[in-house]
Backbone as XML, in Angstrom:
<?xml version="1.0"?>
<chain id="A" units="angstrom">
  <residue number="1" name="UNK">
    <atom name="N" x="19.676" y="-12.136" z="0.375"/>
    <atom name="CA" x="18.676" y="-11.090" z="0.459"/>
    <atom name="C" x="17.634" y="-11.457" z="1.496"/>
  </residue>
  <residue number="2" name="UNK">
    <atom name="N" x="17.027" y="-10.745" z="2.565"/>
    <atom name="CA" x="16.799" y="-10.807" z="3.506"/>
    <atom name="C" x="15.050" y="-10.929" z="2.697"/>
  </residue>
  <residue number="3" name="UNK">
    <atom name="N" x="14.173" y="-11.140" z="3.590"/>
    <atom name="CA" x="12.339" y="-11.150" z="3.286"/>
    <atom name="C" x="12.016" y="-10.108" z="3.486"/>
  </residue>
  <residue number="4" name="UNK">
    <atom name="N" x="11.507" y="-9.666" z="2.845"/>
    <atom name="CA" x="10.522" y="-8.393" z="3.621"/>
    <atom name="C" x="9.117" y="-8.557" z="3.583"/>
  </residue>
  <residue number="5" name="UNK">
    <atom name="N" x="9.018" y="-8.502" z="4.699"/>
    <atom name="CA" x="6.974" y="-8.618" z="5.166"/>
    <atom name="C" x="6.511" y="-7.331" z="5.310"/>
  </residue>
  <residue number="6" name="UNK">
    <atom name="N" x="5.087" y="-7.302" z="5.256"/>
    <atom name="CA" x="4.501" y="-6.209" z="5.269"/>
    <atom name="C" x="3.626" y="-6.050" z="6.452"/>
  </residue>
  <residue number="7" name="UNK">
    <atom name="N" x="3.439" y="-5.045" z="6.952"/>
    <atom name="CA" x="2.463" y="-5.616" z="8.059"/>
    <atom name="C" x="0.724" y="-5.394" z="7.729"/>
  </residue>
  <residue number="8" name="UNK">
    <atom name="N" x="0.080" y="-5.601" z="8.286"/>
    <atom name="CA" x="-1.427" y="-5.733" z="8.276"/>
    <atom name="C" x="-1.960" y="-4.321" z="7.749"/>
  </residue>
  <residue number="9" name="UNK">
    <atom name="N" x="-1.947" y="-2.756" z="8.003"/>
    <atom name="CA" x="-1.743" y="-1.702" z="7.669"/>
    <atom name="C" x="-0.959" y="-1.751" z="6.482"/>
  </residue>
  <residue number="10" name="UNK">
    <atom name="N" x="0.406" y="-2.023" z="6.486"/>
    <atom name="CA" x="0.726" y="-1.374" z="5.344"/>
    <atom name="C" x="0.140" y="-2.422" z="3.515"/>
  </residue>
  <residue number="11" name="UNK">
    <atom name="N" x="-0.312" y="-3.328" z="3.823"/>
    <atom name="CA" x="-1.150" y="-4.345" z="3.036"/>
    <atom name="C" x="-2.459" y="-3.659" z="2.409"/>
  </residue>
  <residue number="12" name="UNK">
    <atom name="N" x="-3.239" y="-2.687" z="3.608"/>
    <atom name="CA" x="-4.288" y="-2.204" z="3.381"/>
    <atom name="C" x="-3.791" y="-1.032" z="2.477"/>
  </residue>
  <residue number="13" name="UNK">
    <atom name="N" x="-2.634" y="-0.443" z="2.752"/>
    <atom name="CA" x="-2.406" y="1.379" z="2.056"/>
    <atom name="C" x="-2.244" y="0.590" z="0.489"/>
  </residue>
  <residue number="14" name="UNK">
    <atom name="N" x="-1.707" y="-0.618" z="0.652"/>
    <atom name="CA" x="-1.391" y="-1.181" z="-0.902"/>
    <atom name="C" x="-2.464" y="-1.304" z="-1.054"/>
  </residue>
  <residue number="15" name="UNK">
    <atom name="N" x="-3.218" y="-1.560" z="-1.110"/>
    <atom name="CA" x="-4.865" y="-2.324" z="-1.378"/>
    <atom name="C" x="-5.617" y="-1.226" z="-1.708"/>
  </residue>
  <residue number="16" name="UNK">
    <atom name="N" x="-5.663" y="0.033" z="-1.222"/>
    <atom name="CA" x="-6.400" y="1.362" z="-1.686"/>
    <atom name="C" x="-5.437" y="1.782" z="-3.114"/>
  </residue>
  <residue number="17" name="UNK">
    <atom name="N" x="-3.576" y="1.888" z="-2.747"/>
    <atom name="CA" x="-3.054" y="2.286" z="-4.141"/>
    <atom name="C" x="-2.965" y="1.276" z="-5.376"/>
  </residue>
  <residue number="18" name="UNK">
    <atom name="N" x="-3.230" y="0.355" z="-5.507"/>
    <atom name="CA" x="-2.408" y="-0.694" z="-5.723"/>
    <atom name="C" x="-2.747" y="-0.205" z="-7.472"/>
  </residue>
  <residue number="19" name="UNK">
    <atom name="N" x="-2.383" y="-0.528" z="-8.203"/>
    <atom name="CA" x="-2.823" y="-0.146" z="-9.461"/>
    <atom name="C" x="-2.439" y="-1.593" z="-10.256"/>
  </residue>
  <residue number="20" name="UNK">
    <atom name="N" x="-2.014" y="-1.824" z="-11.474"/>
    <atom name="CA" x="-1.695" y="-3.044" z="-12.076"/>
    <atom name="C" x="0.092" y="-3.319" z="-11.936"/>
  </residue>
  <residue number="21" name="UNK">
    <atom name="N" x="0.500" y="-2.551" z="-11.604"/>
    <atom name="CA" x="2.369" y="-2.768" z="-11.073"/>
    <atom name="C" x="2.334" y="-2.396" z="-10.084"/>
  </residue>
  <residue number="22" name="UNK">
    <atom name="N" x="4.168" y="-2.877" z="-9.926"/>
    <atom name="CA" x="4.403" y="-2.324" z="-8.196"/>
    <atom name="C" x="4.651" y="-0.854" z="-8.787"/>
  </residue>
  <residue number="23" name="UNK">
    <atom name="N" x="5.612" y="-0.727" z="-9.992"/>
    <atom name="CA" x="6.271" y="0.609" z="-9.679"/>
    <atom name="C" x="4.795" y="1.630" z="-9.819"/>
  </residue>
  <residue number="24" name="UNK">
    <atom name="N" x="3.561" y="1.323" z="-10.678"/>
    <atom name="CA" x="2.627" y="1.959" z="-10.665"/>
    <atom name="C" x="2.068" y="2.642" z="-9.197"/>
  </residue>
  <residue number="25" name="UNK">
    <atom name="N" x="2.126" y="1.642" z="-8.466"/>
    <atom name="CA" x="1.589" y="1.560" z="-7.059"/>
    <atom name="C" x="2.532" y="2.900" z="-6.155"/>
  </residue>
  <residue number="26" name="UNK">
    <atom name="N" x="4.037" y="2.307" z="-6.508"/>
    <atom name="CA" x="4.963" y="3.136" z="-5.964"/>
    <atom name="C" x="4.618" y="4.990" z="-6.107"/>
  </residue>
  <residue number="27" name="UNK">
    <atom name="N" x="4.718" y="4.960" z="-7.838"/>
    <atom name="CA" x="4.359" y="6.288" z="-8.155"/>
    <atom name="C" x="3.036" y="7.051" z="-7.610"/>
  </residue>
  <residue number="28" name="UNK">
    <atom name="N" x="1.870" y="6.382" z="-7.399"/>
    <atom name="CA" x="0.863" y="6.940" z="-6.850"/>
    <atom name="C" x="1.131" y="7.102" z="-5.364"/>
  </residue>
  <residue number="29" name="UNK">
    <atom name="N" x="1.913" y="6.311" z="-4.988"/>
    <atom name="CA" x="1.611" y="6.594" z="-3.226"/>
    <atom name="C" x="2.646" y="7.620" z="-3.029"/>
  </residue>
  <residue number="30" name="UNK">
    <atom name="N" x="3.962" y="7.952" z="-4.215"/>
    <atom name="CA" x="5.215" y="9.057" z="-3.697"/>
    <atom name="C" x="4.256" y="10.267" z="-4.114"/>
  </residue>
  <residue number="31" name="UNK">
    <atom name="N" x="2.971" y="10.568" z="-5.014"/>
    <atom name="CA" x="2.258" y="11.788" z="-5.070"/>
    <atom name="C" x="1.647" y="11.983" z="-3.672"/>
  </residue>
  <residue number="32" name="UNK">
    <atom name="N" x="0.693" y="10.748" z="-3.629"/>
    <atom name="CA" x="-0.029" y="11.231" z="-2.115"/>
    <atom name="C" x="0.971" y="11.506" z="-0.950"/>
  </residue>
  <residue number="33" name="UNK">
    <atom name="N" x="2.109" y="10.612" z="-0.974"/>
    <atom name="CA" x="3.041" y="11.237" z="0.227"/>
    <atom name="C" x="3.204" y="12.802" z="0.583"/>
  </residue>
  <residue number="34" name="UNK">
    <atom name="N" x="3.642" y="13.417" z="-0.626"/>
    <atom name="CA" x="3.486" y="14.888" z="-0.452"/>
    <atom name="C" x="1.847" y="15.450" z="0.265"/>
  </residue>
  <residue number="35" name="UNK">
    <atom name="N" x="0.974" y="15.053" z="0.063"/>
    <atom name="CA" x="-0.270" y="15.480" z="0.323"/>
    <atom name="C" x="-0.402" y="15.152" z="1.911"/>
  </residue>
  <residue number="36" name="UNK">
    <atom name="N" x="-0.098" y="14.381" z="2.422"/>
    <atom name="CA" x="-0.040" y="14.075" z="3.545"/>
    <atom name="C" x="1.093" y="14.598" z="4.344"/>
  </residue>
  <residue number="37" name="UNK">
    <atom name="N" x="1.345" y="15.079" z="4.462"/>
    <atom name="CA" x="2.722" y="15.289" z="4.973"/>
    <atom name="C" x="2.354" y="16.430" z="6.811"/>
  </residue>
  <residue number="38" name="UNK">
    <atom name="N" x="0.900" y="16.926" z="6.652"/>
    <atom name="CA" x="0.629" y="16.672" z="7.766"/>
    <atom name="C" x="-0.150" y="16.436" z="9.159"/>
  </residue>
  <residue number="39" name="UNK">
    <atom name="N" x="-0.253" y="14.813" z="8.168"/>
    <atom name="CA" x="-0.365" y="13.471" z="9.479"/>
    <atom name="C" x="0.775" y="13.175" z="9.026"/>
  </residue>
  <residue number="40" name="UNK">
    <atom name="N" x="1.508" y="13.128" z="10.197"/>
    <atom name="CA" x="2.509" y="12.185" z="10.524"/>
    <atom name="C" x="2.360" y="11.111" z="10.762"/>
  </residue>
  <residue number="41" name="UNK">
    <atom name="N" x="1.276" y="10.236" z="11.434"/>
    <atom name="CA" x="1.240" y="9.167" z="11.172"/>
    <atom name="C" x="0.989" y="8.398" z="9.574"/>
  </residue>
  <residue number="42" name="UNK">
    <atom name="N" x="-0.051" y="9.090" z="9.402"/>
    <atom name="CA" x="-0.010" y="8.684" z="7.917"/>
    <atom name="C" x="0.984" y="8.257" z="6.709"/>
  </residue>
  <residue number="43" name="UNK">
    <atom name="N" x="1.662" y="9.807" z="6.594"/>
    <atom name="CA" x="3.050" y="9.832" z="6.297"/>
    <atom name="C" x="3.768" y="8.998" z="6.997"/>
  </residue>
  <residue number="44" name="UNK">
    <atom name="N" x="3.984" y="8.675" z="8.035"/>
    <atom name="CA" x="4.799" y="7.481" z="8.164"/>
    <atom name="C" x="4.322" y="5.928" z="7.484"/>
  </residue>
  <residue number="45" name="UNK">
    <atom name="N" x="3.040" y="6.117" z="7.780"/>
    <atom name="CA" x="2.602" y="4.415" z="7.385"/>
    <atom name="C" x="3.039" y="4.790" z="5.632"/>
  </residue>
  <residue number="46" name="UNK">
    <atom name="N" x="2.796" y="5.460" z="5.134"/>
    <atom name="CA" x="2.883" y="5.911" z="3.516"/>
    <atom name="C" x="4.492" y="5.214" z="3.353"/>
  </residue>
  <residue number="47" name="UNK">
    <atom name="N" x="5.478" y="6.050" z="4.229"/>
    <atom name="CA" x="6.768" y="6.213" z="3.646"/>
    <atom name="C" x="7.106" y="4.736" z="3.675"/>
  </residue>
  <residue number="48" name="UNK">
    <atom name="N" x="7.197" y="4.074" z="4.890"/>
    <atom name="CA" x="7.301" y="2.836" z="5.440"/>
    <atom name="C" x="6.931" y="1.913" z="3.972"/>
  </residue>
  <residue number="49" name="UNK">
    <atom name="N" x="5.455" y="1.320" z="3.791"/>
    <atom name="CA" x="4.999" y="1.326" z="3.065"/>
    <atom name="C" x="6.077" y="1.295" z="1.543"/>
  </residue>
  <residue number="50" name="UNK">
    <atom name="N" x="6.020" y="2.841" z="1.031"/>
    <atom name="CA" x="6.851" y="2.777" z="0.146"/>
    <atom name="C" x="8.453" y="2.326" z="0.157"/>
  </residue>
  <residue number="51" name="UNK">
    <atom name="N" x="9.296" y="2.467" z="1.083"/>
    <atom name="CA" x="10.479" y="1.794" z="1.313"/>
    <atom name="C" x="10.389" y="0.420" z="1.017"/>
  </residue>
  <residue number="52" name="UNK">
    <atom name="N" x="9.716" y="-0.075" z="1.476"/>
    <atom name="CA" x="9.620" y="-1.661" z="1.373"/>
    <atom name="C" x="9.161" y="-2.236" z="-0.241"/>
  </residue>
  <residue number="53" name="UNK">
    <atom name="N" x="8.224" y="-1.596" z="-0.457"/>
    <atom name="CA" x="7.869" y="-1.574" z="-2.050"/>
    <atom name="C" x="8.496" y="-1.647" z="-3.054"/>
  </residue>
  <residue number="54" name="UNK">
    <atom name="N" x="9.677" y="-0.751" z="-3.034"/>
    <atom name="CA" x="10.698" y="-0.598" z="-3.796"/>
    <atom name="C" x="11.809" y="-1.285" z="-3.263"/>
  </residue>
  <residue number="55" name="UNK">
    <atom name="N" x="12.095" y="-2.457" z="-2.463"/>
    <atom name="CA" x="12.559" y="-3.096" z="-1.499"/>
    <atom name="C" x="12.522" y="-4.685" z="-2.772"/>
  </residue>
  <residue number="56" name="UNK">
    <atom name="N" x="11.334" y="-5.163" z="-3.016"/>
    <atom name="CA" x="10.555" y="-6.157" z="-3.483"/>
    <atom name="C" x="10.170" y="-5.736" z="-4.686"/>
  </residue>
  <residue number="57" name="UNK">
    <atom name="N" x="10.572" y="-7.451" z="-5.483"/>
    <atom name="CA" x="10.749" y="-7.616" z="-6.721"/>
    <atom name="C" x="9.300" y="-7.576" z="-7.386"/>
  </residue>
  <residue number="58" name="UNK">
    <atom name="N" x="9.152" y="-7.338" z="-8.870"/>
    <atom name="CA" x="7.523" y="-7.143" z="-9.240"/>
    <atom name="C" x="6.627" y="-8.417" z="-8.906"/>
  </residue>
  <residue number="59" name="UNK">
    <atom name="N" x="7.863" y="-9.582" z="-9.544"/>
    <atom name="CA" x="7.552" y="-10.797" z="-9.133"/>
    <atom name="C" x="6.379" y="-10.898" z="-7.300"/>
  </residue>
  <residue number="60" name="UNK">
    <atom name="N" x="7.433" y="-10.449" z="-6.448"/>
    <atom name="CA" x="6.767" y="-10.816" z="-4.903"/>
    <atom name="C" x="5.597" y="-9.893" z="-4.789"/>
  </residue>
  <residue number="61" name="UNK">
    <atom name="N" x="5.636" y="-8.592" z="-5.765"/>
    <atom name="CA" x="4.210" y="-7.946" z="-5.779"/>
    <atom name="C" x="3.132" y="-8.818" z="-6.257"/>
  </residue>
  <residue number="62" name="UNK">
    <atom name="N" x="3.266" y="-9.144" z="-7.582"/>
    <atom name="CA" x="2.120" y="-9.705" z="-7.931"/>
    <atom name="C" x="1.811" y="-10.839" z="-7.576"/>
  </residue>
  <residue number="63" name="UNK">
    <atom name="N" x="2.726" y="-11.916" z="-6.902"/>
    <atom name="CA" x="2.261" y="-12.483" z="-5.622"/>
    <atom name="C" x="1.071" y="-12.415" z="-4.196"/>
  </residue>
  <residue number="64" name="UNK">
    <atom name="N" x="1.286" y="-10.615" z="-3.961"/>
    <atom name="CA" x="0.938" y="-10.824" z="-3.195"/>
    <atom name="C" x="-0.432" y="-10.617" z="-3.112"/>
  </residue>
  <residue number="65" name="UNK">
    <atom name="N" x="-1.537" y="-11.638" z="-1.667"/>
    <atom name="CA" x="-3.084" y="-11.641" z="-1.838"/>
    <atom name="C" x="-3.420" y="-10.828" z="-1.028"/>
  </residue>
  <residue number="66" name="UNK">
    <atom name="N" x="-4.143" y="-9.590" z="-1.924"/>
    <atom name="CA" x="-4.756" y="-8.469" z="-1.058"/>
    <atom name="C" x="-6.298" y="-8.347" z="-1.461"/>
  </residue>
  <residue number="67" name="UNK">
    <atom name="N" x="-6.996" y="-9.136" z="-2.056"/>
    <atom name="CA" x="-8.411" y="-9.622" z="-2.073"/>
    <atom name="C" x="-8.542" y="-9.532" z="-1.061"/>
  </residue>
  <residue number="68" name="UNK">
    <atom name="N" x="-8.418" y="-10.043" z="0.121"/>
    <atom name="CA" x="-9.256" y="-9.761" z="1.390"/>
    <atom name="C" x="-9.497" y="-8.045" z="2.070"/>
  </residue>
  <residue number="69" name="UNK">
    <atom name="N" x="-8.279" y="-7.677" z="2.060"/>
    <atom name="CA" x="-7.700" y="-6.611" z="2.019"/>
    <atom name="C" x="-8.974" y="-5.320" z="1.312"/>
  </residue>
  <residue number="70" name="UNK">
    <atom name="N" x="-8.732" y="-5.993" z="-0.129"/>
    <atom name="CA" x="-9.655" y="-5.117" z="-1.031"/>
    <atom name="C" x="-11.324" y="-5.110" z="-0.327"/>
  </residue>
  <residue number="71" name="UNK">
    <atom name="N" x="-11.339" y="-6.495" z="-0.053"/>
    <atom name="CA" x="-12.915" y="-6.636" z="-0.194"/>
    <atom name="C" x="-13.442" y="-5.675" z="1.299"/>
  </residue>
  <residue number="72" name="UNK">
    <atom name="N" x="-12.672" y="-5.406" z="2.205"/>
    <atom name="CA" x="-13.276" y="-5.239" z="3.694"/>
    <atom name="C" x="-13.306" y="-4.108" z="3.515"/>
  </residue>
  <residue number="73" name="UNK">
    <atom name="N" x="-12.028" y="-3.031" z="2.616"/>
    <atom name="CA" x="-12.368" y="-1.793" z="2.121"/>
    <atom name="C" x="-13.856" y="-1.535" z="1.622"/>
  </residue>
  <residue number="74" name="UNK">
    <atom name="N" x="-14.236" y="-2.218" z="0.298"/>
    <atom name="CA" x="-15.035" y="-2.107" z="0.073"/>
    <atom name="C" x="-16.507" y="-2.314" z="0.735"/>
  </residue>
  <residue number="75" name="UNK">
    <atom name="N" x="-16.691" y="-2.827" z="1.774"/>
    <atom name="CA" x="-17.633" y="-3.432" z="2.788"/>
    <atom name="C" x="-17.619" y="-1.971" z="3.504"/>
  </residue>
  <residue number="76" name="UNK">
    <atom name="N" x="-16.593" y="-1.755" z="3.893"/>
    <atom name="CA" x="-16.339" y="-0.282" z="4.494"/>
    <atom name="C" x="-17.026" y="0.774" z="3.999"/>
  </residue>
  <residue number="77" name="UNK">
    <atom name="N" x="-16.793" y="1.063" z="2.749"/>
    <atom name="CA" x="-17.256" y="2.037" z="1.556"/>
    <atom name="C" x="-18.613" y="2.166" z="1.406"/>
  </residue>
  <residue number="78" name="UNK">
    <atom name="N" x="-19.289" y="0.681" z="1.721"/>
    <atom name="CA" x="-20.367" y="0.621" z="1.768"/>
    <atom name="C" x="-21.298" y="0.987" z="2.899"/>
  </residue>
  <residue number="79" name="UNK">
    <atom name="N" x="-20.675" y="0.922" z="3.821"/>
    <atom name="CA" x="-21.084" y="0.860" z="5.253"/>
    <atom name="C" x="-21.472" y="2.093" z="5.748"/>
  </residue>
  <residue number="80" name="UNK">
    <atom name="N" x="-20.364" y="2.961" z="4.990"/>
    <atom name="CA" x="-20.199" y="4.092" z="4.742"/>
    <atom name="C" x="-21.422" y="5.201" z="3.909"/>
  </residue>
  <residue number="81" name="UNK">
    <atom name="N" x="-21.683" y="4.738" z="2.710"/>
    <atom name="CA" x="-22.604" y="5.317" z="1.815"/>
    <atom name="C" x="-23.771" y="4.934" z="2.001"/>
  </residue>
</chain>
């Protein structure tokens, strides 16, 4: 079975959906997929994104460190308000 990496973007779309599972994560981002549908870029980073998700075991999800990820969102949010 081959690795699958994520790239820098699609780390962040996890980091806004991410919920307490992968498949949780999965299910929220196949709703917003429909909602997006048109940006195409978006929708692509979304689909991408989800392919790979469901690609990788729950195990390599909850592995993975998106604290940084989270926190710059939130710095953002703030930056923002």
């Amino acid at each position: 079975m081959r690795k699958i990496s994520f790239d820098e973007e699609e780390l962040y779309v996890i980091a806004v959906f991410e919920p307490a599972t992968r498949t949780g994560t999965i299910s929220l981002m196949e709703e917003v997929l429909l909602e997006v549908k048109e940006d195409q870029d978006m929708y692509n980073l979304l689909f991408s994104t989800l392919e790979k998700l469901k690609l990788v075991t729950d195990d390599v999800f909850e592995s993975m460190d998106l604290d940084s990820y989270r926190e710059d969102l939130e710095i953002e949010s703030e930056d923002d308000g």
